[in-house]
DOLUMTI-461461 format. One record per residue (C-alpha): residue in one letter; x, y, z. Coordinates in nm, 2 decimals, decimal comma, always signed. Each point is the difference from the previous one (the first is absolute). Example, Ala and Ser with C-alpha at 12.3 -4.5 7.8 and 13.67 -1.06 7.14 Angstrom:
# DOLUMTI-461461
   nufi       xx       yy       zz
      a    +1,23    -0,45    +0,78
      s    +0,14    +0,34    -0,07
***
This chain:
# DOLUMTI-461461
   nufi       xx       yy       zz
      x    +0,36    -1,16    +2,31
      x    -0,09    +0,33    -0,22
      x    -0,10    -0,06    -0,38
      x    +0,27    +0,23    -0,12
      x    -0,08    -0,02    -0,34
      x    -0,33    +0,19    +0,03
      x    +0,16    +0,33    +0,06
      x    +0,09    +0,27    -0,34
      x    +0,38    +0,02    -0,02
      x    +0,06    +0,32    +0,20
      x    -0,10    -0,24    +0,34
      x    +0,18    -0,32    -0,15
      x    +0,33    +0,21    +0,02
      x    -0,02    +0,05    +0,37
      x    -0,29    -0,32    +0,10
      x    +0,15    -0,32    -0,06
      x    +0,04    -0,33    +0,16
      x    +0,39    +0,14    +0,15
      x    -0,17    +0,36    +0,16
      x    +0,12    -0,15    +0,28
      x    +0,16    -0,21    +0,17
      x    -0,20    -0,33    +0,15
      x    +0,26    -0,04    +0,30
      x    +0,05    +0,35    +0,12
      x    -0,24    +0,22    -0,15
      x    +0,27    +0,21    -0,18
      x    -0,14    +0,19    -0,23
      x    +0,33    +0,01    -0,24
      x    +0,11    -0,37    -0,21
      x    +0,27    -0,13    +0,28
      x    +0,33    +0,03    -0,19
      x    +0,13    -0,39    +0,02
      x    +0,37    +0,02    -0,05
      x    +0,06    -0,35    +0,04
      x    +0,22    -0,19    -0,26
      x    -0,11    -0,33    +0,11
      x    -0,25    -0,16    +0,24
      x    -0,01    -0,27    +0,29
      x    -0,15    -0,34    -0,12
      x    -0,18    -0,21    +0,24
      x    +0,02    -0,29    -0,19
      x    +0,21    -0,16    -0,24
      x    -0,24    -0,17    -0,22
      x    -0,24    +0,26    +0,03
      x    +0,11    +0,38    -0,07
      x    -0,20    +0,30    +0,08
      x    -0,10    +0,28    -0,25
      x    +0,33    +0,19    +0,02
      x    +0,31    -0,18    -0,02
      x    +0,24    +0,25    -0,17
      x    -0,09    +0,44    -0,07
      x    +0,14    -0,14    -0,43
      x    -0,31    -0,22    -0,02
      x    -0,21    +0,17    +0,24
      x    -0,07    +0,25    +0,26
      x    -0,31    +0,18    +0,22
      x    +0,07    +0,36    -0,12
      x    +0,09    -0,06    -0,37
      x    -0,28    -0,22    +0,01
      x    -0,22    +0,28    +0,10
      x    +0,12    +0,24    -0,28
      x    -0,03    -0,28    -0,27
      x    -0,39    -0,06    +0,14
      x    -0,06    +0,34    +0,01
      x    +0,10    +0,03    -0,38
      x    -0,18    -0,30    -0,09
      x    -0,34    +0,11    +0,20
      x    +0,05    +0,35    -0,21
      x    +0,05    -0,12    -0,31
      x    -0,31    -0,24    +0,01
      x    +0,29    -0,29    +0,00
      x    +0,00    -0,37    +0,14
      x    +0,39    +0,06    +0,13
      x    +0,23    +0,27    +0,01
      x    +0,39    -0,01    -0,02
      x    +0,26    +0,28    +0,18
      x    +0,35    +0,05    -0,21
      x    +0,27    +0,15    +0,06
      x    -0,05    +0,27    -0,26
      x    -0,22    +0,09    -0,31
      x    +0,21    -0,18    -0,23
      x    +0,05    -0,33    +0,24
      x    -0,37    -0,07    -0,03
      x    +0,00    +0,13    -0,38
      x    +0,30    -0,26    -0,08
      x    -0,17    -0,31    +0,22
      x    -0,27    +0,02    -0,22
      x    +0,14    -0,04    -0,28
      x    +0,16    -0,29    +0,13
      x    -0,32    -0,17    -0,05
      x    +0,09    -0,02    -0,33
      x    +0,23    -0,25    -0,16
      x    +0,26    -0,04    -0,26
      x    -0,18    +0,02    -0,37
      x    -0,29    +0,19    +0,15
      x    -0,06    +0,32    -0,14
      x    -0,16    +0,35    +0,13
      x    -0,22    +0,32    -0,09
      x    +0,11    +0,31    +0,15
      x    -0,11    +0,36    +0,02
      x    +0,27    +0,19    -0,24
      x    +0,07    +0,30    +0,21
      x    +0,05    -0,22    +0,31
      x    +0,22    +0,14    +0,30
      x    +0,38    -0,05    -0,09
      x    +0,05    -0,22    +0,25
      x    -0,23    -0,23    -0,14
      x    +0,13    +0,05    -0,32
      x    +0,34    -0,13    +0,13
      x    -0,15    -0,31    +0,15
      x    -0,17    -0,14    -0,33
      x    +0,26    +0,14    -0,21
      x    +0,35    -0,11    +0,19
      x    -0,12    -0,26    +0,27
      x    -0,34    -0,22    -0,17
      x    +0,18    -0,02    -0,35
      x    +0,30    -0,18    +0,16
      x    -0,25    -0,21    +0,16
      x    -0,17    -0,13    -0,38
      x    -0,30    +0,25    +0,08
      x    -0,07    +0,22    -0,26
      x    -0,18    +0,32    -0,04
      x    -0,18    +0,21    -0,24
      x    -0,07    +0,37    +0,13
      x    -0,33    +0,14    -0,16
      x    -0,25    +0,34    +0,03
      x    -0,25    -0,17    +0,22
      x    -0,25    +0,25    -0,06
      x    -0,01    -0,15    -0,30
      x    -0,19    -0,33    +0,03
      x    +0,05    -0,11    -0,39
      x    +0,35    +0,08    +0,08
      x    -0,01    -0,27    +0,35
      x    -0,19    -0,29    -0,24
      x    +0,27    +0,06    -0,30
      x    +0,28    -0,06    +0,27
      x    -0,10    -0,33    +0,20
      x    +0,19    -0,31    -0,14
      x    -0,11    -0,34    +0,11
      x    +0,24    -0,01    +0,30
      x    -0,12    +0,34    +0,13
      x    -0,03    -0,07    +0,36
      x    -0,05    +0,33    +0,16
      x    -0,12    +0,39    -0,07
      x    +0,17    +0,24    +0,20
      x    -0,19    +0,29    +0,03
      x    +0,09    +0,33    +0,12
      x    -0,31    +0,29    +0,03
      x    +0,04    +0,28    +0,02
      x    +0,34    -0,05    -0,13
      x    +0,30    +0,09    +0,11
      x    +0,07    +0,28    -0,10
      x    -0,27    +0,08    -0,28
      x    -0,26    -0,06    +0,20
      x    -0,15    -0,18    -0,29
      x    -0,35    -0,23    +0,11
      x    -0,01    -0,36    -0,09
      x    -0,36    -0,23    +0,04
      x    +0,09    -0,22    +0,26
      x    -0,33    -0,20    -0,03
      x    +0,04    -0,05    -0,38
      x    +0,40    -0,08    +0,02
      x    -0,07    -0,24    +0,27
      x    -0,27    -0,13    -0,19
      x    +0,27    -0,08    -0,32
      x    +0,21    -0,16    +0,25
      x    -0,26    -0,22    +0,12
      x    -0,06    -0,11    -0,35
      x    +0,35    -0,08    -0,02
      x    +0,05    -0,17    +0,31
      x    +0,21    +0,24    +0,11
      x    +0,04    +0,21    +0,34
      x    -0,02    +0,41    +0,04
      x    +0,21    +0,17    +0,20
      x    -0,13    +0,37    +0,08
      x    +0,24    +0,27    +0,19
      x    -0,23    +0,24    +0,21
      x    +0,29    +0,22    +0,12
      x    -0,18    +0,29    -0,16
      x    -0,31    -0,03    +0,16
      x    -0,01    -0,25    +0,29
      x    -0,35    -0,23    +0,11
      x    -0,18    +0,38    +0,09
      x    -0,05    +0,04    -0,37
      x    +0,03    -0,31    -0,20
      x    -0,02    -0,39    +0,12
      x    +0,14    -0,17    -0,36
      x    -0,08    -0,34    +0,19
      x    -0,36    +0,11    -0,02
      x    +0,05    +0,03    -0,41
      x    +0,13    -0,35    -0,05
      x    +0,38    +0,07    +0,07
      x    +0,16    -0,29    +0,21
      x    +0,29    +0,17    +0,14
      x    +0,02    +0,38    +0,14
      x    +0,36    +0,16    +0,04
      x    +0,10    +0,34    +0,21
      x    +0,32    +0,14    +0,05
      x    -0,17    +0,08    +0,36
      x    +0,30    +0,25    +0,04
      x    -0,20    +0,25    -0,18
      x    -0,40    +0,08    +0,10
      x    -0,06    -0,28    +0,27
      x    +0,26    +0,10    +0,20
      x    -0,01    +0,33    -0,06
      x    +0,31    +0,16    +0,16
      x    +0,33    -0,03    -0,18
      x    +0,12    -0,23    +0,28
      x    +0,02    -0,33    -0,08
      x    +0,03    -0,21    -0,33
      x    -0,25    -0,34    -0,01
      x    -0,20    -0,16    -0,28
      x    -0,34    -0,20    +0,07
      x    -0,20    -0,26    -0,21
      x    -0,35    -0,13    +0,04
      x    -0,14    -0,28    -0,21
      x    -0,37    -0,13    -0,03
      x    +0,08    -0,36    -0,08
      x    +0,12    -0,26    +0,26
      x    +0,19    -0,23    -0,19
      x    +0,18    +0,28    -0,16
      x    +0,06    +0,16    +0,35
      x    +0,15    -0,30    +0,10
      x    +0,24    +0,02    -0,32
      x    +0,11    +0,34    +0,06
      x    +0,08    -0,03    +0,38
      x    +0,23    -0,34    -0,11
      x    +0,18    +0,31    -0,19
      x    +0,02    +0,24    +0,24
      x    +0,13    -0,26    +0,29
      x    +0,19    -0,16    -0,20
      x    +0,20    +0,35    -0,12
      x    -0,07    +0,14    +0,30
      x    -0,07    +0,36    -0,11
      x    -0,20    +0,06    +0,29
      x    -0,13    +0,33    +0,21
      x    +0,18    +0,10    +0,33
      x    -0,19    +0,02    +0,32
      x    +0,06    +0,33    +0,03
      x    -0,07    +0,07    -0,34
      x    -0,33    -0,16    -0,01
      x    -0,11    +0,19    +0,31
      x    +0,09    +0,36    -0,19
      x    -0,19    -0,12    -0,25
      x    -0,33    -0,10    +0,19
      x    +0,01    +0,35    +0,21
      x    +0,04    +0,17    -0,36
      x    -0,30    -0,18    -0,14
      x    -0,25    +0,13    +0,25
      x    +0,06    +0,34    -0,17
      x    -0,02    -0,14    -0,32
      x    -0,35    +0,17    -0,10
      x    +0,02    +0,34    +0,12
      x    +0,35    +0,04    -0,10
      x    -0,11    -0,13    -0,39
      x    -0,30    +0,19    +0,07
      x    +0,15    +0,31    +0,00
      x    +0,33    -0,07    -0,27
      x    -0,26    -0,09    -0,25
      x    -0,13    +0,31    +0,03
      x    +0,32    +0,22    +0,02
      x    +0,15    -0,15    -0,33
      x    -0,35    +0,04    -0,22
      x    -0,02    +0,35    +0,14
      x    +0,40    +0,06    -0,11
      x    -0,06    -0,22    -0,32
      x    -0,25    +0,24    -0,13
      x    +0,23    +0,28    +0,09
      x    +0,24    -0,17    -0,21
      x    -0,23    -0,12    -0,26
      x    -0,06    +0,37    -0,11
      x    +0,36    +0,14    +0,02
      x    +0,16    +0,10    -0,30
      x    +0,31    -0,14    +0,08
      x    -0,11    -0,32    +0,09
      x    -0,05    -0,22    -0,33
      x    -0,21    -0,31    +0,13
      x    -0,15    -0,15    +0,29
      x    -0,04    -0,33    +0,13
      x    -0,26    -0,07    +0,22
      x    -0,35    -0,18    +0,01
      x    -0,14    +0,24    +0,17
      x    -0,01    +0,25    -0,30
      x    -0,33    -0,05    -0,22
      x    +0,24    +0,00    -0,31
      x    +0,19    -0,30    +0,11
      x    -0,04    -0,28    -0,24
      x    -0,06    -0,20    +0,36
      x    -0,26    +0,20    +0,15
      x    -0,31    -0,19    -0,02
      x    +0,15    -0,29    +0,05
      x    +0,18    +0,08    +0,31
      x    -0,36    +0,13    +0,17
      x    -0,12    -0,37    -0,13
      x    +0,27    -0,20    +0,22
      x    +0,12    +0,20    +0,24
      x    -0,10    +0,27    +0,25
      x    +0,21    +0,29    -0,10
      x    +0,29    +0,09    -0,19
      x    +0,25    -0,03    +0,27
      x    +0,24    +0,26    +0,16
      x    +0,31    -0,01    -0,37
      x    +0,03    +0,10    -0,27
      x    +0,26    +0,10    -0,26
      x    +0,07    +0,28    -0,21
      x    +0,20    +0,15    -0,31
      x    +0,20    +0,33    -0,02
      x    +0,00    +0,20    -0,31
      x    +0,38    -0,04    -0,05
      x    +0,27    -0,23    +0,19
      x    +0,21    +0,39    +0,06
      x    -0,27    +0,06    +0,29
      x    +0,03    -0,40    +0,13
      x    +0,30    +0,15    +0,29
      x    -0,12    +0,35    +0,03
      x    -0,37    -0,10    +0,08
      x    +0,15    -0,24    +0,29
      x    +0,24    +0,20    +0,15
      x    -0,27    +0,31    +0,05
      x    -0,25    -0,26    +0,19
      x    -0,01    +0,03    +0,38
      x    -0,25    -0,25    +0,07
      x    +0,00    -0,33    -0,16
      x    +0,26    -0,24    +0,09
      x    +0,23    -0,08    -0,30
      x    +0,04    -0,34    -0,01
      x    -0,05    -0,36    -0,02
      x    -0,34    -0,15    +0,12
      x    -0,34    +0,08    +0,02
      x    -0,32    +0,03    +0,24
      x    +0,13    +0,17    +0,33
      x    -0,14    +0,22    +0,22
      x    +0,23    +0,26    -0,20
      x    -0,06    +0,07    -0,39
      x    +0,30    -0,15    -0,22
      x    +0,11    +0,13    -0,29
      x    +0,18    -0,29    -0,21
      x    +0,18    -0,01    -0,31
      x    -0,08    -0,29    -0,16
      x    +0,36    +0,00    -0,27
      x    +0,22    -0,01    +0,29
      x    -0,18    -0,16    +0,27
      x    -0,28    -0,25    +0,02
      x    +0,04    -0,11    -0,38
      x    +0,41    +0,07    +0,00
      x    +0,00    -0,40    -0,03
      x    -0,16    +0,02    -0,37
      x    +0,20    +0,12    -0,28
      x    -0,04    +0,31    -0,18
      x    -0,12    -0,13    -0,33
      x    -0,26    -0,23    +0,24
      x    -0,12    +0,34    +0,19
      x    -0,03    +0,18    -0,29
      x    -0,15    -0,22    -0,19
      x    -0,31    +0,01    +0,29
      x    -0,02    +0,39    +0,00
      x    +0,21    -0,03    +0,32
      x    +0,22    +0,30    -0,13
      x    +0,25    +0,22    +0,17
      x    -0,27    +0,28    +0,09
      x    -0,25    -0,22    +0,19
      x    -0,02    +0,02    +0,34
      x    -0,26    -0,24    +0,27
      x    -0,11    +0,24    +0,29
      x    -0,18    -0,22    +0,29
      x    -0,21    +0,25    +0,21
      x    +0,06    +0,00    +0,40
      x    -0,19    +0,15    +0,27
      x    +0,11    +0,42    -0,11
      x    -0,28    +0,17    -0,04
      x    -0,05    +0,02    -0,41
      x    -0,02    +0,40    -0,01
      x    +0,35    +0,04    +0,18
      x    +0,14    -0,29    -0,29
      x    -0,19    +0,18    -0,31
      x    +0,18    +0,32    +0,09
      x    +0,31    -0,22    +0,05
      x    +0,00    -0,15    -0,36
      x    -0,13    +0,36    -0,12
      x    +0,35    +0,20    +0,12
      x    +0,18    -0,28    -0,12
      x    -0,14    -0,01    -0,29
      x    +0,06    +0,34    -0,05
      x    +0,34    +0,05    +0,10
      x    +0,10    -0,31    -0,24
      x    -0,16    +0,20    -0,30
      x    +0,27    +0,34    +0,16
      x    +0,28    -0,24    +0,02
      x    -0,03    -0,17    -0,34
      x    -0,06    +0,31    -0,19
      x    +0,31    +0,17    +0,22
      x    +0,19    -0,27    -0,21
***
């Protein structure tokens, strides 16, 4: 059999122990749609028994994920938030966790509304800030939650030294990747033991399916959080899982280019006069910058960005042809989100406000346009916002 794991990541996404298939040759992951599976024995069951606990395809994915991520075992979810809210579950009651403060909202709902009945409490902290992560671990801190770049500030966190706290602690880190994906950082590689994606957004790439994946780099832990996930049963669909595996053999070129198209547009942005702030590690004036080149390979395809005044917030989106407005991030078409009233809608004002999440931010998530036709998007829009606010 090939060593697989000599190749760079660009041949990992399309070279991998499932290329094909051993029995026919097929060249495409056979889509098993099986619910359950013949047993030749009673006393002595095969690999599969029932698709909840296991199956070939979603097995597949979840090896895939784990083999990217520099993992010892991946996990497929039924969405972002499935495989965010199982692993938390590895927590119990009295425990108590870090997390990123400008977290996404649904997050936010799930240690604010959901852990808290549960006896788990939370403290919410800058964690660019590492004075700031030391002052708030108590002695039953059990876990750092980690978002970078954040959603939606885009701030930077140190994986490596966060991870390192939590190690001194006895404590586990969970890191989302969302933002960037395994092409351009590998937080298992930095001492994080468990990496989250809503794998709706960059690895699958198209707008067409929802799914959340895992990989972890311990055993024993792996073994804990598939108990979890069989035992909720929060798992992938077959067909599903498949999407997502023909999505991730894109995965480079389509970041590739993204990447490129939102620092290109950010800069636009970063210089307009109408425009008060950007967010993005890309920019050399982001507090994140060097840190960013340190643990991860680019800056990623978001960012977010302030208007001047909230009277050009409806204006400035109903001039723009190109971006999608709406929920979601990393397709093969740019979205324009608006962070108030959609992906952190689930926080309360005071709570958004209180992060700099204010009612003239907006998170753009480049897609595959090319980046001169969405500058002179954002430039007319720009400009006919300015001639409709001024009209009033």
């Amino acid at each position: 059999m090939s060593d697989y794991s000599c190749y760079n990541f660009q041949t990992k996404l399309l070279h991998h122990k499932h290329k094909t298939d051993p029995i026919t040759g097929a060249v495409s992951v056979p889509m098993h749609l099986s619910s359950t599976f013949h047993q030749e024995d009673l006393d002595h069951f095969g690999k599969y028994d029932y698709s909840r606990s296991a199956n070939p395809t979603r097995e597949a994915l979840e090896e895939q994920i784990s083999n990217l991520e520099g993992g010892c075992r991946g996990f497929a979810f039924s969405s972002g938030m499935a495989a965010i809210s199982t692993a938390f579950l590895l927590l119990s009651q009295g425990d108590h966790v870090v997390i990123s403060e400008d977290v996404y909202g649904g997050t936010f709902r799930m240690v604010t509304e959901v852990l808290t009945r549960l006896g788990i409490t939370h403290t919410f902290v800058d964690m660019t800030d590492l004075d700031a992560v030391e002052k708030a671990i108590r002695t039953n801190t059990k876990a750092f939650y980690i978002e970078t770049p954040s959603n939606p500030l885009l701030k930077v966190t140190d994986i490596q030294a966060v991870s390192e706290l939590a190690k001194e602690q006895g404590a586990l880190t969970f890191v989302d990747n969302t933002f960037l994906t395994p092409a351009l950082q590998q937080p298992l590689s930095l001492g994080a033991d468990v990496v989250l994606h809503s794998a709706t957004k960059f690895l699958a790439g198209h707008s067409d399916l929802v799914a959340g994946l895992a990989a972890v780099k311990d055993e024993e832990l792996a073994d804990r959080l598939y108990f979890l996930q069989n035992s909720f049963g929060a798992v992938l669909g077959v067909q599903d899982a498949w999407l997502l595996m023909r999505g991730l053999k894109t995965l480079y070129v389509r970041l590739r280019h993204s990447s490129e198209a939102a620092g290109k547009l950010a800069d636009y942005l970063n210089h307009h006069p109408l425009v008060k702030k950007v967010h993005y590690p890309g920019l050399k004036e982001h507090s994140g910058y060097q840190l960013q080149r340190q643990q991860a390979e680019g800056p990623g395809a978001v960012f977010s960005f302030e208007l001047e005044s909230e009277q050009l917030v409806r204006p400035f989106t109903s001039h723009l042809q190109i971006p999608v407005l709406a929920v979601s991030l990393g397709a093969v078409e740019s979205i324009l989100s608006y962070p108030a009233k959609m992906s952190h809608a689930a926080m309360p004002e005071h709570e958004r406000r209180k992060r700099g999440i204010t009612n003239t931010l907006f998170r753009f998530s480049a897609g595959l346009e090319d980046p001169e036709d969405l500058i002179a998007d954002f430039e007319f829009a720009l400009a006919q916002s300015t001639i409709q606010a001024l009209a009033k």
